[in-house]
N, C-alpha and C positions, 0 to 999 in steps of 0.2 A: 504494500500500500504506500502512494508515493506521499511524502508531508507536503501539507497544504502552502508553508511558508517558501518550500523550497519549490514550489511550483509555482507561487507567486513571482517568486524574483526571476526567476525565468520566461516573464511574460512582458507587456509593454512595450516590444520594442520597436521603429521606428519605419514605417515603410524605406522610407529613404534609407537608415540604416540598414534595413535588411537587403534592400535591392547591393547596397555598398559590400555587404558582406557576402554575394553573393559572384559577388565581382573576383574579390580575392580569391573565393574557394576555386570559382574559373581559371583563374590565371595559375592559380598551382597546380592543378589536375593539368593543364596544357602542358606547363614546361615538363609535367612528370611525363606525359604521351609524348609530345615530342621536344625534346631538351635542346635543338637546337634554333628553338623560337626564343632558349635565352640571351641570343647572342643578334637578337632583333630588340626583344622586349627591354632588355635589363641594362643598368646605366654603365654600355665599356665606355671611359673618357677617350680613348683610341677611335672609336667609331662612332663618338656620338655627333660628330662633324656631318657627316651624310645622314645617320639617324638620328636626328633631332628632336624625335618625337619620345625617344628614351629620356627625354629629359620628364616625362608626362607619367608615362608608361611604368618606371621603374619601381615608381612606391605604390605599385598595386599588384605586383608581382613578388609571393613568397616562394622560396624555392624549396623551403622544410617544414615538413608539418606539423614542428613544433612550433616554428614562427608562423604559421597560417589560421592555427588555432587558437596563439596569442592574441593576434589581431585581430582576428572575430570575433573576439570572445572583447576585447579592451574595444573595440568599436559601437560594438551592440551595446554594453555597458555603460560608456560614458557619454555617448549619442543619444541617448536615454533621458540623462541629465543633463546635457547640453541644446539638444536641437528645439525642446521647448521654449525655452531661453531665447535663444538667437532667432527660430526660424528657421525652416528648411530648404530658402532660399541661402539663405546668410552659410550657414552650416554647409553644405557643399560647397558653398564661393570659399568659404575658410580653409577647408583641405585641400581644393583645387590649387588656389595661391600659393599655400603654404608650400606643399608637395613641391611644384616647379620650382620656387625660389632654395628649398631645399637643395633640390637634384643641381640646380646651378653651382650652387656653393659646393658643393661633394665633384663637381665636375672641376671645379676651379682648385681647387681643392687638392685633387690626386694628379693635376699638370702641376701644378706647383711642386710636390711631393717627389714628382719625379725628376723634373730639373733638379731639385734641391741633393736627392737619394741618388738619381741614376739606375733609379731602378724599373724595370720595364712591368713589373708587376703591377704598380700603379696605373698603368696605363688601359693593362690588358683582364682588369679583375672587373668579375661579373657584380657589380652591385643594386642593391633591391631590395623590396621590402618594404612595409607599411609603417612599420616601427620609431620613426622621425614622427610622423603625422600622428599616434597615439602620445608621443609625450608633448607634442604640440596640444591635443588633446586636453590633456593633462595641466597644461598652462590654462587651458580655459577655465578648469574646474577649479584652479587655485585662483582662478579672475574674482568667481563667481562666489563661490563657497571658501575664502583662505582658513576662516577661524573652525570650519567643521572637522572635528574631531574621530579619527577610525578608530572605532573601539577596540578591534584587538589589537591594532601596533602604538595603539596612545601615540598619537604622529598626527600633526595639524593638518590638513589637506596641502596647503599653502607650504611645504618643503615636499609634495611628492617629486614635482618636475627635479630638485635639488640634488633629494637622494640617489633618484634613475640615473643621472649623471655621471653620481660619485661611483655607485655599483657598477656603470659601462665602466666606465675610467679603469677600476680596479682589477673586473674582469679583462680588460684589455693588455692586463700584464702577464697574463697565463694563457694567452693566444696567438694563435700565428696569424692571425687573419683579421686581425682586430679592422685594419682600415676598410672593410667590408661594411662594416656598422656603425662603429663609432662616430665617425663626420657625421653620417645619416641623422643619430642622436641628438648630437652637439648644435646642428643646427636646427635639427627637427624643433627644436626646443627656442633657441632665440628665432626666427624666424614666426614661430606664430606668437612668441612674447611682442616683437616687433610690428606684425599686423594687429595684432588686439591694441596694441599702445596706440600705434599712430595710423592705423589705414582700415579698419572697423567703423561700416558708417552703421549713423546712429539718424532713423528716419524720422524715431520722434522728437527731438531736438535738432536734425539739423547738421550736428558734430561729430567728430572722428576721432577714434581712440579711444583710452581710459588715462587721464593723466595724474591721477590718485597716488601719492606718494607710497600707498601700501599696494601700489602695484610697479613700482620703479625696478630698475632694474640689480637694484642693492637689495631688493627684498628676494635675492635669490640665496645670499648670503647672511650669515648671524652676524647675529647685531653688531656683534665688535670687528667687523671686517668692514662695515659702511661706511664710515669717515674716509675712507682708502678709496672704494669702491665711488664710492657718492662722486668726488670732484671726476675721476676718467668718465665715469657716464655722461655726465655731464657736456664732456668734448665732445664725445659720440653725436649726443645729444642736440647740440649746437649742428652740430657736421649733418644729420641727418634731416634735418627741421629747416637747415638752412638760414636759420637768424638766432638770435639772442634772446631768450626771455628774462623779462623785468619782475621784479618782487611784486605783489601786490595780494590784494584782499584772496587774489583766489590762487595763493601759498605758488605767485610767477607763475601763472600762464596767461599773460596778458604780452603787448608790444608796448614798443618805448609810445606809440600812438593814444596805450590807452583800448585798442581793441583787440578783443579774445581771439587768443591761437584756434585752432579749429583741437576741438576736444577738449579746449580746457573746463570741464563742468565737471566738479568733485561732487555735485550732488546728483547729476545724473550716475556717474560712478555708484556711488554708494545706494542709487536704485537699483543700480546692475547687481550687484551682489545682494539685495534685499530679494529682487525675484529670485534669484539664484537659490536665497535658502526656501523663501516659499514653494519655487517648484519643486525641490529636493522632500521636504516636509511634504506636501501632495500626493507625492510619489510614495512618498514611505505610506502616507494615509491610505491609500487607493491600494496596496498591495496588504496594508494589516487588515483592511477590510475585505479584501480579495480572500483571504486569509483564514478570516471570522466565518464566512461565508462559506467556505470551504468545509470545516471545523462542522458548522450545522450542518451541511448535507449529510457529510462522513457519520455524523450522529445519528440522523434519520434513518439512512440506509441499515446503520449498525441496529438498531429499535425495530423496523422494521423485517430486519433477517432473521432476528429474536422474535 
């Protein structure tokens, strides 16, 4: 008899999501039939000159079924908690973007690698995978949710993107292949920190971004690392934005003019993370009442059997 709870949380989840996840499962079933569409699909920096469409293509393509069912499973999951939020418009434009600017950097990335190494494997290594775009993911849920607490790792939401990091990093000294993943990660992760910050429109205000201090780019780091942290982002910052922001009522995001950066609204921010725990609460409601309901039938039938 399967439990009511654990049949709840496996329900809810998103056409979109599901159509996405159904994508993945394709792309890995192909390259297992025929393994020579990884060398069309999957991002080689060597051949992505003529195939340019591997810059799209790669991070929907898992090649082991361990990583095929990560990503199904962290897709389904947090597209759950995410796409109501954004919209399933917004929500596909976010992986879409993310993904590409991703696979750029991871391309840029292993020519550099190899000028620098001289090593041809950089050149000619098969990379792929959806796993950049789950802890892109991930950054959204720490947008949304930071102060939500996981009850069995007592770990605030808002260091998951942090920790996934630290454990790539870590695992990448016990691997021969680490530059497979790792970049994918590294960037997976600032790249959708960097569209939520500055290129997420927001249609009922108007504004782009979240420029919340508790979504800066130091809040990746503990607290005693941001004084360090704080002034280089800042450059970044400038460099990216393209001007200078001035101190004011709304903690510098204003111009020397007097008129607001596009995104500077800390209080639409802080509606963004208020839906965020309301959908979340919703969710949990909607599945303990799924739940409850379950529970009485199970009862009935049981009374009735009797």
């Amino acid at each position: 008899m399967s439990s009511p709870a654990g049949t709840s949380l496996f329900t809810g989840f998103t056409k979109l999501c599901k159509g996405l996840a159904v994508i993945l499962v394709g792309g890995h079933i192909l390259v297992q039939i025929l393994p020579a569409s990884v060398n069309v699909l999957a991002l080689i920096p060597a051949r992505t000159i003529p195939f340019a469409w591997n810059l799209i293509t790669a991070g929907y393509i898992e090649q082991t079924v361990y990583g095929v069912v990560v990503s199904t499973l962290g897709l389904l999951f947090m597209g759950k908690l995410l796409e109501p939020v954004w919209g399933s418009k917004e929500f596909l434009k976010f992986i879409f973007i993310v993904n590409f600017l991703t696979s750029v950097c991871v391309f840029i990335t292993a020519i550099a690698l190899y000028y620098i190494m001289r090593q041809e494997n950089y050149l000619y290594m098969p990379i792929s995978g959806f796993h950049g775009i789950l802890l892109a993911l991930l950054v959204g849920i720490k947008q949304i949710i930071p102060d939500q607490e996981l009850s069995l790792l007592k770990i605030k939401v808002k260091w998951l993107p942090s920790i996934m990091i630290l454990l790539s990093i870590a695992v990448s000294f016990f691997t021969a292949e680490s530059a497979a993943y790792l970049p994918t990660i590294i960037f997976g992760t600032y790249m959708g920190w960097i569209y939520l910050r500055y290129m997420q429109s927001k249609t009922e205000t108007k504004h782009r971004g979240d420029p919340s201090d508790d979504f800066g780019f130091s809040s990746f780091f503990p607290e005693f690392l941001r004084p360090v942290i704080d002034p280089i982002a800042s450059i970044f910052h400038r460099m990216f934005c393209g001007r200078s922001d001035t101190s004011g009522e709304a903690h510098g995001h204003a111009l020397g003019g007097g008129a607001p950066l596009p995104g500077s609204d800390p209080i639409e921010a802080s509606r963004r993370r208020e839906r965020g725990a309301r959908a979340l609460e919703e969710r949990l409601a909607s599945e303990k009442l799924a739940s409850a309901c379950s529970t009485e039938e199970l009862k009935k039938d049981a009374a009735e059997n009797v």
